[in-house]
Every structure is written in structure tokens, then in C-alpha cells.
N, C-alpha and C positions, 0 to 999 in steps of 0.2 A: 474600721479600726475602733476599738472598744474606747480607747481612752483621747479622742478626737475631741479639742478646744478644752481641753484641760492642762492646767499647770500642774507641777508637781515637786516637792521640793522631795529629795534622799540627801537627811544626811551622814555623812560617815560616805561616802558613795566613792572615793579615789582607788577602790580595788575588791577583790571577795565580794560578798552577797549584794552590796550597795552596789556596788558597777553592774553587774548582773540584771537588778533591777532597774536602775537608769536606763540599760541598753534596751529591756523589754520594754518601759515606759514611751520611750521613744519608739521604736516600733509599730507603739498601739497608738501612736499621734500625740501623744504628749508634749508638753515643751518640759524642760527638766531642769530644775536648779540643783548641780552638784556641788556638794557640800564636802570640804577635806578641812582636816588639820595641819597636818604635816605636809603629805605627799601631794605635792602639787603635779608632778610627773602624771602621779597614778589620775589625780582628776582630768587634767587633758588626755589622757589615753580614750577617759571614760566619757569624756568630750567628744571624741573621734568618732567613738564606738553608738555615742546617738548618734550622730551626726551622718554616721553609715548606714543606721538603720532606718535613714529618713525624718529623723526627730532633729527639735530645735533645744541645745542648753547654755547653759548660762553656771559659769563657775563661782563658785564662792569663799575665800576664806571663814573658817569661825571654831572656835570650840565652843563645843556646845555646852560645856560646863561652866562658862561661864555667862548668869544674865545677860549682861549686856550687849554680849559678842552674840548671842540667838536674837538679843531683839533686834540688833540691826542688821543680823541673817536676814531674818522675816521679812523686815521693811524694805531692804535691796531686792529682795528677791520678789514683791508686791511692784515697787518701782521700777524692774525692768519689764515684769510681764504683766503686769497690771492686776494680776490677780492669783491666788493661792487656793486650787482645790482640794488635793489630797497632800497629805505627808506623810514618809514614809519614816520613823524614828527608827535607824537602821545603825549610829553609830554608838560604839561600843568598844572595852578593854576588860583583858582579866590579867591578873596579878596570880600566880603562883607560890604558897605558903602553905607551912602549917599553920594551923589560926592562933596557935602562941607565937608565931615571929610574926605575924602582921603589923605593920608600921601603918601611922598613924596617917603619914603622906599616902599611902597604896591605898589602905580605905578610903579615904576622900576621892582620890583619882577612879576607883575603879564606882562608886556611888554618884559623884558627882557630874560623869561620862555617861554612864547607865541607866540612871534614874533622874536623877536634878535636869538633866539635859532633858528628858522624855519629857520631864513633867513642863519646865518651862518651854521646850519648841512646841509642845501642842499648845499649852494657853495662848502663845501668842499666836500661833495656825488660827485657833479659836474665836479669839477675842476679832481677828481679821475677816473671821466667815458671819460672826456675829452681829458685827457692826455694818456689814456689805448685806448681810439677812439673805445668804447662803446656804446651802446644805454641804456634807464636804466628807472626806476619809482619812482616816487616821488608821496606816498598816504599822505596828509595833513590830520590830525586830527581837523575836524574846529569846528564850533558849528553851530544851527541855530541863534544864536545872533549874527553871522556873517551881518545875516540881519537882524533878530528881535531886536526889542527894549528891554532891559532887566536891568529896575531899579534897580537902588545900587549895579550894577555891570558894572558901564559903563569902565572903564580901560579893564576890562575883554572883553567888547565888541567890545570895539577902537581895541585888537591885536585881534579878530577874523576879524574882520572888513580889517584889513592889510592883511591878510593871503589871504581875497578872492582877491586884489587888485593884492600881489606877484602873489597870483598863476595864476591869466589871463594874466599878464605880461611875468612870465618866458617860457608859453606855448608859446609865440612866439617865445623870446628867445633861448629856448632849443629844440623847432622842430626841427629845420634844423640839431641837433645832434643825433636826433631819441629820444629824452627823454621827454618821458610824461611825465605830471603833474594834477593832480585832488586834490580835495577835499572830503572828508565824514563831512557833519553836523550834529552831534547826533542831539537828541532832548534829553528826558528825556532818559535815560538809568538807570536803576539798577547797580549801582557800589557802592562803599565804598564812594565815596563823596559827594552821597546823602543819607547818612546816618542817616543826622538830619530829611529829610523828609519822609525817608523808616519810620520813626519812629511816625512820627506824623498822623493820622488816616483823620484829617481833611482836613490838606493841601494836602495830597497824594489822598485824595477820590474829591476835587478841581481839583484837575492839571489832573487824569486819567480820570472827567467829561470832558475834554476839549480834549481830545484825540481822533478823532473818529474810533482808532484801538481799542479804550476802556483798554489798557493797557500800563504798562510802557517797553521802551525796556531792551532788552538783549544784553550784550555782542556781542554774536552770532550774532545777527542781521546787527551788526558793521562790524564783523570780518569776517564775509562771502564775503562783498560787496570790501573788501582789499585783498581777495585774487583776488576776481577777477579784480581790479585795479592793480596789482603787478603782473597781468601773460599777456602771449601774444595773450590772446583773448580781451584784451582792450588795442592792439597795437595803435587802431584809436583813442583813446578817449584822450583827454586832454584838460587842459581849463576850466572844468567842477568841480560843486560842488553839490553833492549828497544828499538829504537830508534823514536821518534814522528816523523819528522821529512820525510815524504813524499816520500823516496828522497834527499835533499838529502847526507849524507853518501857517497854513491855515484856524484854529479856534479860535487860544490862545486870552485870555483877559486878562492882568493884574490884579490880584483879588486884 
């Protein structure tokens, strides 16, 4: 098992790509700290699902926008398993607008969820591998609107847009302490938060015309590419951002 005596914290992890990844975490021997805000339902589900796949977790309340609620993620999450090797910075919101109705509240949520959150659960992942004098991973949940253009969701794009910025930054930074850092950019993924579109026959047979894997992704498809960012066969890799998205970024039109 690839990811055998390792901890691993996902947060955002109570459903879509974060449970996904928990479940493979566990799998590969991991022990997992699941991390929710809301749905506490969805993290026990995603409890079950290590827990069937032979993996040991550990639930967590916290949003991760806010300081304090991450440092004491960190710290519970160091205190139940003794130690933190990889983290997966997986949770995430978008807000739908034109950028002249954008309110003042949905910026802050969707930046503060997005990026404030990446940036403080990694320093504290960090500061914890640093002072233990660790080596350690850091898999970024990004998007491809990290680089695509993606109207009436620009806030949403500005913190993907941060995320590629931090993470080729801190790969310099955190080399010399052995700590990689990547990114995965879905593209269209099948989850719960594309529900309004799983739903609609027109825009869904639009957006898979533009595809040219001719389908939308899975989970899996996600959650394969993290385990193998989280183990030590991608000891060399950092810096880098991934994209899952079945060539969709290299055809997409705005419809």
C-alpha cells in the first residue's frame, strides 16, 4: 500500500472529490482526518467508506476560513494521530454572478474558503512538519479556471488563480525542507455541485460536446492522481498543477 504509516488530513472531504480522496487514502493505508463544515452526515458516510476500504479516520469539525478553527483542526488532528504527513487542501465554494452584482459578503466567502483557507491549513501542516523536521505533501484541489476564463464566476477564479501563484511559490520555499507541493485542476467532475447541470439535458449535452474524452469526470479520476501526489513515488515532483479534465481546457468555448 503506497500511503502505509501515513496521516493525512482532506479538508472539505464530507462528499464529491474530498470523500473520493479520503476513501482512496484509506485504501493506500492511510489513516485520514475528515474535515466538513456543514454536512456532518456526508463526513460519517466518508468515515464508513475508509473504514470499508480498510483505512483508519478521524472526523473533524472546522471551516477552514476561519484561523483559528484551522489551527485547532491541525492541532486535534496531530493529537489524535500523533502526526501529519500530507494534506490535501480540497475544500472549496463558488458563488454565481455577474461581477457588477458581486456582494461584498460572497467575495469574502468564496476567497476566504478558497485561498485564506489553503494558505493558513498549509502554514500550519508546515509549521508542524517543520518543527517535527519532516518531509511532507501538500495536494491542492485547484480548478482549470485556475487558468481558464470562467464568467459570473470571476471571485471563484481570482482564489484558483492564488492557489497556482502560492503553490509555485511555496515549492521553492518548502524544497529545501523536503516538502512537495502540486496542484490537481478538475475540469467538469460529476459531484453534488453540479447538480443544477447533471440536471439539465441541454447544457450537459453542450459542455460533454466540448470534451474530447466525450464524458464528464469522476471522482476516481481525481482521487487516483492524489494518491499518487501524497506517496513517495512523486517524491520529485512539485511546483506542478495537473489537469483532470479530459482535454476540456484545450477546446472549451464559452456557450
Amino acid at each position: 500500500m503506497r500511503l502505509a504509516g501515513k496521516v493525512a488530513l482532506v479538508t472539505g472531504s464530507s462528499g464529491g472529490i474530498g470523500q473520493a480522496i479520503a476513501a482512496a487514502y484509506g485504501k493506500e493505508g492511510a489513516k485520514v482526518v475528515i474535515n466538513y463544515s456543514r454536512n456532518l452526515d456526508g463526513a460519517n458516510e466518508t468515515l464508513a467508506q475508509v473504514e470499508a476500504a480498510g483505512g483508519e479516520g478521524f472526523v473533524l469539525k472546522a471551516d477552514v476560513g476561519s484561523v483559528a478553527e484551522v489551527k485547532q483542526m491541525v492541532n486535534e488532528s496531530i493529537s489524535h494521530f500523533g502526526q501529519l504527513d500530507i494534506l490535501v487542501n480540497n475544500a472549496g465554494v463558488e458563488k454565481n454572478a455577474a461581477f457588477w452584482d458581486v456582494t461584498e459578503e460572497d467575495y469574502d466567502k468564496v476567497l476566504d474558503t478558497n485561498l485564506k483557507g489553503v494558505f493558513f491549513t498549509t502554514q500550519a501542516f508546515v509549521q508542524h512538519l517543520m518543527a517535527t523536521k519532516r518531509p511532507g505533501r501538500i495536494v491542492n484541489i485547484s480548478s482549470t479556471h485556475e487558468d481558464m476564463a470562467f464568467p459570473n464566476f470571476t471571485a471563484y477564479c481570482c482564489s484558483k488563480g492564488g492557489i497556482r501563484m502560492l503553490t509555485r511559490n511555496l515549492c521553492v520555499e518548502l524544497g529545501p525542507h523536503g516538502i512537495t507541493i502540486n496542484n490537481i485542476a478538475p475540469g467538469a467532475i460529476e459531484t453534488p455541485i453540479n447538480r443544477k447541470l447533471l440536471n439539465d439535458p441541454t447544457k450537459l449535452n453542450s459542455l460533454v460536446g466540448q470534451i474530447p474524452l466525450g464524458r464528464l469526470g469522476q471522482t476516481s479520476d481525481v482521487a487516483g492522481l492524489a494518491v499518487f501526489l501524497g506517496s513517495d513515488e512523486a517524491a520529485y515532483v512539485t511546483g506542478s498543477t495537473y489537469f483532470v479534465d479530459g482535454g476540456l481546457s484545450q477546446f472549451y468555448q464559452e456557450q
